[in-house]
Residue frames as qw, qx, qy, qz and C-alpha x, y, z in Angstrom:
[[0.318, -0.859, -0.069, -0.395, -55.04, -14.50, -12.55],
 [0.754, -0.624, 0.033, 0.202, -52.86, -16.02, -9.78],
 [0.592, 0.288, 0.133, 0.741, -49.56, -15.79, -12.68],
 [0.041, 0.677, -0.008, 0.735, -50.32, -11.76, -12.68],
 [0.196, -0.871, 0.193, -0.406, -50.36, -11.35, -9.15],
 [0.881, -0.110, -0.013, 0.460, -47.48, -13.63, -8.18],
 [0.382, 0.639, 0.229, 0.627, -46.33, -10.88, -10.85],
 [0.256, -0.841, -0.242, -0.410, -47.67, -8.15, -9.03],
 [0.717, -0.684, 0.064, -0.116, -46.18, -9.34, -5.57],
 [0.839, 0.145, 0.128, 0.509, -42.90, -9.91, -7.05],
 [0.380, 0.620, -0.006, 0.686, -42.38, -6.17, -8.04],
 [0.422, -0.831, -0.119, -0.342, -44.06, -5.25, -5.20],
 [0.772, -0.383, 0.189, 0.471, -40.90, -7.16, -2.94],
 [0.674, 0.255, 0.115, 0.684, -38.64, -5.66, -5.27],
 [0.135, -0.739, 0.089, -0.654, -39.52, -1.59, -4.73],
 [0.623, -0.759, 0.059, -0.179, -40.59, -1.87, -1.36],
 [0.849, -0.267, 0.062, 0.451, -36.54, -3.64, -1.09],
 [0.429, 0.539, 0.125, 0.714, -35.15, -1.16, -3.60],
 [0.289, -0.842, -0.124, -0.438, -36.65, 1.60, -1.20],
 [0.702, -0.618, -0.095, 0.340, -35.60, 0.19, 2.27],
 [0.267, 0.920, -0.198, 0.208, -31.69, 1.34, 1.41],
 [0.532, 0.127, -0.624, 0.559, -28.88, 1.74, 3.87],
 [0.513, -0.721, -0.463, 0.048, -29.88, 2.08, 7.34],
 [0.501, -0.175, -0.009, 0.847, -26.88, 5.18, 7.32],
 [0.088, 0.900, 0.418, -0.090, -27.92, 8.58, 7.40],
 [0.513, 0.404, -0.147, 0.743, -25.26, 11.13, 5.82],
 [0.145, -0.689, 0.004, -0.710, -24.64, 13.92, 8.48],
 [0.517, -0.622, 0.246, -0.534, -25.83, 11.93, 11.29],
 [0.991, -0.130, -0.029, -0.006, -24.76, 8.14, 11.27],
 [0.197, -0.769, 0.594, 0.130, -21.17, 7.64, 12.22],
 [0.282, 0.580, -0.757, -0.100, -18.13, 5.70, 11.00],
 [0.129, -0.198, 0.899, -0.369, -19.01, 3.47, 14.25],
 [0.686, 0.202, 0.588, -0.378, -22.32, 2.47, 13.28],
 [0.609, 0.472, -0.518, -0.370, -21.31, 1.19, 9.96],
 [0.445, 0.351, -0.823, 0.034, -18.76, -0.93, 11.70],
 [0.448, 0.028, 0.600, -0.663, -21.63, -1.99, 14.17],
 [0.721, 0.389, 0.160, -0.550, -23.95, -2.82, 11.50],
 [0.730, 0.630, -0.244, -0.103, -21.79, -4.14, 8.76],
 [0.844, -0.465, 0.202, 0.174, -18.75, -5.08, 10.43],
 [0.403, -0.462, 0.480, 0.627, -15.11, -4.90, 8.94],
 [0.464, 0.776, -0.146, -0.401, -15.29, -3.52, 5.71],
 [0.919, 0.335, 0.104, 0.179, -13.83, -5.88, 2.33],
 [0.439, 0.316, 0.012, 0.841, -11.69, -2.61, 1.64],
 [0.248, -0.926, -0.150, 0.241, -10.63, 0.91, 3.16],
 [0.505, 0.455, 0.073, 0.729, -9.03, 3.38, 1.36],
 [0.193, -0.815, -0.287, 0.465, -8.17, 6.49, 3.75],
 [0.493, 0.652, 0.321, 0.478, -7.89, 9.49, 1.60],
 [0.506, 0.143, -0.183, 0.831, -6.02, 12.62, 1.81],
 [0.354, -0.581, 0.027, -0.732, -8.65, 15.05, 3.38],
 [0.234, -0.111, 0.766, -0.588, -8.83, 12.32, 6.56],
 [0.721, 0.129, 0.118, -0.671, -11.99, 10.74, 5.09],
 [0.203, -0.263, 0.922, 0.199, -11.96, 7.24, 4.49],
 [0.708, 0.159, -0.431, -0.536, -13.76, 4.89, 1.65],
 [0.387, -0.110, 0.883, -0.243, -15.09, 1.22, 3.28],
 [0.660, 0.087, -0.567, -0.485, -16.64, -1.15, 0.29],
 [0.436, 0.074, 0.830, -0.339, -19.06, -3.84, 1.28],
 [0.150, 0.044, -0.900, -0.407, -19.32, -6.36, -1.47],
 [0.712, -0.105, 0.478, -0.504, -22.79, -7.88, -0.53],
 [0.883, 0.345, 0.122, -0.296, -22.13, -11.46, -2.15],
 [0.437, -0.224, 0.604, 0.628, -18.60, -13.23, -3.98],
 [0.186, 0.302, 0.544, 0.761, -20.95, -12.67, -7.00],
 [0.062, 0.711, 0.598, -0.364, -24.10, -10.27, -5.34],
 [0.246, 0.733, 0.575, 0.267, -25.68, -7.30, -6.77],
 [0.041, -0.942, 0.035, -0.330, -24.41, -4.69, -5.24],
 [0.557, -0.208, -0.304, 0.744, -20.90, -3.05, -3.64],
 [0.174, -0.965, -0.175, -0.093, -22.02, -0.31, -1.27],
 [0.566, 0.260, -0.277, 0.732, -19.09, 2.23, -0.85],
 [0.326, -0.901, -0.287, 0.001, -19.50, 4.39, 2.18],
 [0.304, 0.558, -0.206, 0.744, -17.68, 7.60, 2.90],
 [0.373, -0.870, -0.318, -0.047, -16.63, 8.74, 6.05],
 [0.232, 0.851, 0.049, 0.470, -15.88, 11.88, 6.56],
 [0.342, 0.481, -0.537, 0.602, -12.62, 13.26, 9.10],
 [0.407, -0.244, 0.442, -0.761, -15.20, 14.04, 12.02],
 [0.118, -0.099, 0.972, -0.179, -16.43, 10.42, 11.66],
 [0.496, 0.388, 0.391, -0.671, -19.60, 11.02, 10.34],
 [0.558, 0.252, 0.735, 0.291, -20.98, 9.33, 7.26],
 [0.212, 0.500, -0.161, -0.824, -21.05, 11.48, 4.46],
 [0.751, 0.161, -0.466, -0.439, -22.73, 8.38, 1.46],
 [0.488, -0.164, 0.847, 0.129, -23.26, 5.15, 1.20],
 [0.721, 0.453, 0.016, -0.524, -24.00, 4.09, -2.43],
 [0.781, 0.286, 0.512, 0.214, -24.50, 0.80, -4.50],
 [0.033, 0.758, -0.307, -0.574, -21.77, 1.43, -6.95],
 [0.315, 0.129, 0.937, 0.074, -22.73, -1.32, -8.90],
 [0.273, 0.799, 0.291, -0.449, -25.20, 0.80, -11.04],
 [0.648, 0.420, 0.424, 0.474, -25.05, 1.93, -14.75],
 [0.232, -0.969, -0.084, 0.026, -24.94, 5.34, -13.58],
 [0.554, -0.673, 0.422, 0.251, -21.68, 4.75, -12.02],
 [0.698, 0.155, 0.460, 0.526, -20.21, 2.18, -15.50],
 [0.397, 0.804, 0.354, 0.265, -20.61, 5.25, -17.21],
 [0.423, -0.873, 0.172, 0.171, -18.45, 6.93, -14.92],
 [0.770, -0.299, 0.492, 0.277, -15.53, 4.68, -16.29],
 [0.556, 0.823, -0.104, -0.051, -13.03, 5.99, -19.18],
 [0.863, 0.391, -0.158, 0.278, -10.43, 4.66, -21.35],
 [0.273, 0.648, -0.393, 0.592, -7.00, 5.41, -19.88],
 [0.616, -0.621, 0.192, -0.445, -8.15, 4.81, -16.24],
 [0.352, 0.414, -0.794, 0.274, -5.65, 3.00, -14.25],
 [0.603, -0.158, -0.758, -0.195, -6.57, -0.15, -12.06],
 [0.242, -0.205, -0.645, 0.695, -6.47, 1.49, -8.87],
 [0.286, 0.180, 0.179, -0.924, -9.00, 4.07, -9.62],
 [0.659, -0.126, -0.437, -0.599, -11.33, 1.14, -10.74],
 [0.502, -0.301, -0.781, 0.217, -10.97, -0.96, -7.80],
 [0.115, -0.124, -0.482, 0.860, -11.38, 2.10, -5.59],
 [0.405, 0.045, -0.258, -0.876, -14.69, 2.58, -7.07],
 [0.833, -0.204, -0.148, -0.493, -16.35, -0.05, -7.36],
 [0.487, -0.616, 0.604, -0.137, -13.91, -2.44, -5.33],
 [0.229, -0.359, 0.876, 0.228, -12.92, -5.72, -5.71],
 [0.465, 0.273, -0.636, -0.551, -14.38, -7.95, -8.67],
 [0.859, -0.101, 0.284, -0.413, -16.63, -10.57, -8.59],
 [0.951, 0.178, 0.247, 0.046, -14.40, -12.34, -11.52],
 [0.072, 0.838, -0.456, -0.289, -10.87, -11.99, -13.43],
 [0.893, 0.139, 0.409, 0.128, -9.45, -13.44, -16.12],
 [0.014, 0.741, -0.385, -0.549, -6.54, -12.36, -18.59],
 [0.878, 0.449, 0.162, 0.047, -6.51, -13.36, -22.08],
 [0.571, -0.448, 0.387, 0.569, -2.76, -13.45, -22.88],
 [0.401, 0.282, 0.473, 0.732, -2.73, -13.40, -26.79],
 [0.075, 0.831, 0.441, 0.331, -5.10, -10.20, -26.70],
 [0.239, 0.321, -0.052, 0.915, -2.97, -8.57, -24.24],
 [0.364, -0.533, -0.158, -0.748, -6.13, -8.34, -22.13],
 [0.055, -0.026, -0.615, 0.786, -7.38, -7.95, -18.38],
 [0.260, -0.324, -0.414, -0.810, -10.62, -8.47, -17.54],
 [0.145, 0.023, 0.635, -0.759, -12.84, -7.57, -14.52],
 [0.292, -0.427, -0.508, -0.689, -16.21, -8.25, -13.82],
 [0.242, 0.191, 0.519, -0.797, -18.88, -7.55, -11.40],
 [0.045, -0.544, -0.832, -0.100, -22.72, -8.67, -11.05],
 [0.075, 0.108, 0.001, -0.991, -24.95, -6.36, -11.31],
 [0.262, 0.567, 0.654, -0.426, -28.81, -5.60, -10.83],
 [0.117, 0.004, 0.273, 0.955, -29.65, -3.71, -14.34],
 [0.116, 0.051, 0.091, -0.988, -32.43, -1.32, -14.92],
 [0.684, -0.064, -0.306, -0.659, -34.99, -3.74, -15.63],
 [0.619, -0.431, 0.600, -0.265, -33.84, -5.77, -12.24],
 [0.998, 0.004, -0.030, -0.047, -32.27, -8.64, -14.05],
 [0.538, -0.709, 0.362, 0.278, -28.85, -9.90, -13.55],
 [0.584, 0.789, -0.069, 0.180, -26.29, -8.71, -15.54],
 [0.837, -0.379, 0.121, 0.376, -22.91, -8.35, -15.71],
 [0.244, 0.949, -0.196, -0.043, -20.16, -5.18, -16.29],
 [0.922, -0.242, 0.032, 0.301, -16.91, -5.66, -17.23],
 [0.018, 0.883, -0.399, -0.248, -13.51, -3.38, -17.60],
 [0.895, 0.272, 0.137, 0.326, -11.11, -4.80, -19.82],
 [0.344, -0.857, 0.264, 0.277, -7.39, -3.81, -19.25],
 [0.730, 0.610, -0.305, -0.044, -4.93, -3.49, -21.24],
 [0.938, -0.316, -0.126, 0.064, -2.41, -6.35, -19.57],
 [0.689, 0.102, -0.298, 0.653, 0.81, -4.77, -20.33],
 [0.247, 0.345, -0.329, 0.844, 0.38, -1.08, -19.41],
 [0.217, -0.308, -0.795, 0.476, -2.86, -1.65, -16.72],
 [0.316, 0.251, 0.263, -0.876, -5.27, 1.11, -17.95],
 [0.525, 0.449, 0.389, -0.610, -8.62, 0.97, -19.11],
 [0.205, -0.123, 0.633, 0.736, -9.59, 0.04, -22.49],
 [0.444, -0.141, -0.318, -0.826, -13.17, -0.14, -22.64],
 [0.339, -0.012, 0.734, -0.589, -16.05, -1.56, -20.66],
 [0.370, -0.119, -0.827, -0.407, -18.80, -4.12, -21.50],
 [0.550, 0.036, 0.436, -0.711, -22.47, -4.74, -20.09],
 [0.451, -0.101, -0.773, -0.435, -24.20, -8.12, -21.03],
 [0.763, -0.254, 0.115, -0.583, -27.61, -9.06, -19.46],
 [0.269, -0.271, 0.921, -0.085, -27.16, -12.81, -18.26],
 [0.211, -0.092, -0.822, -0.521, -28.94, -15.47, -20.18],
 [0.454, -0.044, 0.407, -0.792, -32.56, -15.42, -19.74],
 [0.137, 0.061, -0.950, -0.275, -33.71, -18.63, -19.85],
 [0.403, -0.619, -0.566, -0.367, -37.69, -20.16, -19.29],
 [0.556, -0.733, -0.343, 0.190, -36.93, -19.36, -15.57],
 [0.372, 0.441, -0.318, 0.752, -34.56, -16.01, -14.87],
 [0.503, -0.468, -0.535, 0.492, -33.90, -14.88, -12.01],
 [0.108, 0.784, -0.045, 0.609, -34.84, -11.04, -11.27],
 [0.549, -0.288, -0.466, 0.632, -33.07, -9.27, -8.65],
 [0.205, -0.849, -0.487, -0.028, -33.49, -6.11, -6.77],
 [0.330, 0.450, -0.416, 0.718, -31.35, -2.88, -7.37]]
């Protein structure tokens, strides 16, 4: 009985965290209360409409990089955990390494296998059944685009660790 609602009080921390969010309202939270709240951004990409992209990593290996948009008139237009299978799914062959760091920003890990010719990002990740997992892009080393992407759950051993998307 006490195992099931440990249980119980485990998910229960997990939603009720999953829920909280970002404390950013599109429309009404500005540029300045990001960099109030969050402070200097990892990355900032300013984009050709005047709107600019600001990733916050939360972790060297954490669960989630929140990208927030804000929009010419300083106003937040998103913030989402791009760190999401949603989002890997987003990711096709041919895609060149800027338009995968600008997404989901900088990697948690890199490594190049030389005789394969291969590049490979990764990033932690919360997956749909809150355990930690891990996505990777695999480049192709000479000409730098995409070749295909990988998802492996991390080992679940007697004790895993769940995390909270």
């Amino acid at each position: 009985m006490k195992s099931l609602f440990l249980t119980f009080l485990l998910v229960l921390v997990s939603l009720l965290a999953a829920c909280a969010g970002v404390p950013f309202q599109p429309g009404v939270s500005s540029g300045d209360d990001v960099l109030r709240q969050w402070g200097a951004p990892a990355q900032r990409w300013s984009e050709p409409d005047g709107s600019q992209r600001l990733a916050y990593p939360w972790g060297p290996m954490g669960f989630a990089t929140w990208m927030v948009e804000v929009g010419p008139d300083g106003k937040v237009r998103s913030a989402t955990n791009v760190l999401v299978e949603e989002e890997f799914a987003k990711v096709q062959a041919g895609q060149t390494q800027e338009e995968i760091l600008r997404h989901f920003g900088r990697p948690g890990w890199v490594q190049e296998f030389e005789r394969r010719q291969e590049l490979v990002w990764e990033w932690r990740y919360c997956d749909q059944w809150t355990y930690p997992a891990r996505f990777n892009v695999l480049f192709d080393s000479t000409t730098g685009l995409v070749r295909s992407t990988l998802q492996i759950r991390e080992s679940l051993g007697r004790h895993h660790e769940i995390c909270a998307r």
